[in-house]
C-alpha positions as CSV (number, residue, x, y, z in Angstrom):
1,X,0.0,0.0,0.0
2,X,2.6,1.9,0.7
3,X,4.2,1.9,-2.5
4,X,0.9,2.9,-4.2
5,X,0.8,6.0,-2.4
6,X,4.5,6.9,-3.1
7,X,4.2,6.0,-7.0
8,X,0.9,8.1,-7.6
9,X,2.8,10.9,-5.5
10,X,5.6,10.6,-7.7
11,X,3.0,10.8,-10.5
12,X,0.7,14.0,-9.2
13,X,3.3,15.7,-8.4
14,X,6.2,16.5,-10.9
15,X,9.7,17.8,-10.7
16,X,11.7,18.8,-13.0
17,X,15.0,17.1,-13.6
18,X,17.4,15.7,-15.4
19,X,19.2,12.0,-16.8
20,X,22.0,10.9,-18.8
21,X,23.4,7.8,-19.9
22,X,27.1,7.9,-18.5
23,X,29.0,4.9,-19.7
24,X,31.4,4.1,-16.3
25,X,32.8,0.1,-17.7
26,X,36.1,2.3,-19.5
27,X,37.0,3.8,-16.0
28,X,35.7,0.4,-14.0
29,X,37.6,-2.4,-16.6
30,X,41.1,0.1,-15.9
31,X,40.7,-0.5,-12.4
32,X,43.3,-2.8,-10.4
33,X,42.4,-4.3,-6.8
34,X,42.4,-1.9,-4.0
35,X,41.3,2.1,-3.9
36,X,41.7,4.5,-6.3
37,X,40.9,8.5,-6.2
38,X,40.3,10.5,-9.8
39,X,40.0,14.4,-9.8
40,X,39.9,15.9,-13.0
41,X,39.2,20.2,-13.7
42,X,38.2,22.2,-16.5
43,X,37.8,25.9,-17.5
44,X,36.4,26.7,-20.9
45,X,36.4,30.4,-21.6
46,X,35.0,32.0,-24.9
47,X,35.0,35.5,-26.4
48,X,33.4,37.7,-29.2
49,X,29.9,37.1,-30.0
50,X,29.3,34.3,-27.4
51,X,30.7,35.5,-23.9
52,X,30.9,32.5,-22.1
53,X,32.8,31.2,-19.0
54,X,32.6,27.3,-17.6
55,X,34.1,25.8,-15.0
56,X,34.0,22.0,-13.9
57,X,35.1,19.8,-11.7
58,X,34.9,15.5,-11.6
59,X,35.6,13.3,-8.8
60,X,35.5,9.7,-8.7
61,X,36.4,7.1,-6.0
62,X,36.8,3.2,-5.9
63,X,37.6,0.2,-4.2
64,X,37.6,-2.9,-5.9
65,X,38.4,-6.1,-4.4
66,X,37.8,-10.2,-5.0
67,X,34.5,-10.2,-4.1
68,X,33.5,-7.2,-6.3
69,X,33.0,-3.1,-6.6
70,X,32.0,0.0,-5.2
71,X,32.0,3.1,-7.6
72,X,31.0,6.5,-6.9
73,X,31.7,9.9,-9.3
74,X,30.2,12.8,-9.5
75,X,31.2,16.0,-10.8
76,X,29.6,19.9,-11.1
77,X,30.2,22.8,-13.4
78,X,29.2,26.5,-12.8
79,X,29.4,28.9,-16.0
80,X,28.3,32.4,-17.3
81,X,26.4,33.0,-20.8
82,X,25.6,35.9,-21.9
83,X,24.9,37.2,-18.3
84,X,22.7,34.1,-17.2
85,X,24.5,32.2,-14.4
86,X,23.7,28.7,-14.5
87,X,25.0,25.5,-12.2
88,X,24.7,21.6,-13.0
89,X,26.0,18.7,-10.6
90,X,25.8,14.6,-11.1
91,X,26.2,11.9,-9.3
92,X,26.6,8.1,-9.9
93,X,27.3,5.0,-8.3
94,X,27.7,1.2,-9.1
């Protein structure tokens, strides 16, 4: 019953958001046994008829060992178009 009432809610009551297909078995197949820690950061800046400024950040941690996986990233960018801030963060795990 309890699901009922938390799928129609999900129904009535919409939210905007977001989804994208990120493909995670490159970064996971690359991985040996134990922990590993990826940061990765980007700034893209752009002048003349588009003014445009983006920056970005990724992070991703794991820890594989014999008996399987845990994967988390997740990552964020904040840029400026034409005046109009905007922001945008994901996360993913496996």
């Amino acid at each position: 019953m309890l699901r009922i009432a938390i799928i129609s809610v999900m129904i009535l009551i919409p939210a905007p958001c977001e989804a994208a297909i990120l493909n995670v078995l490159p970064d996971v197949a690359k991985l040996e046994h134990g922990l590993a820690l990826v940061v990765k950061g980007s700034l893209d800046w752009e002048g003349g008829n588009t003014d445009m400024t983006i920056a970005g950040g990724q992070g991703m941690i794991a820890y594989k060992g014999n008996q399987g996986l845990v994967y988390f990233t997740g990552g964020g960018s904040y840029g400026v178009v034409f005046d109009e801030e905007f922001n945008r963060a994901y996360s993913e795990h496996l």
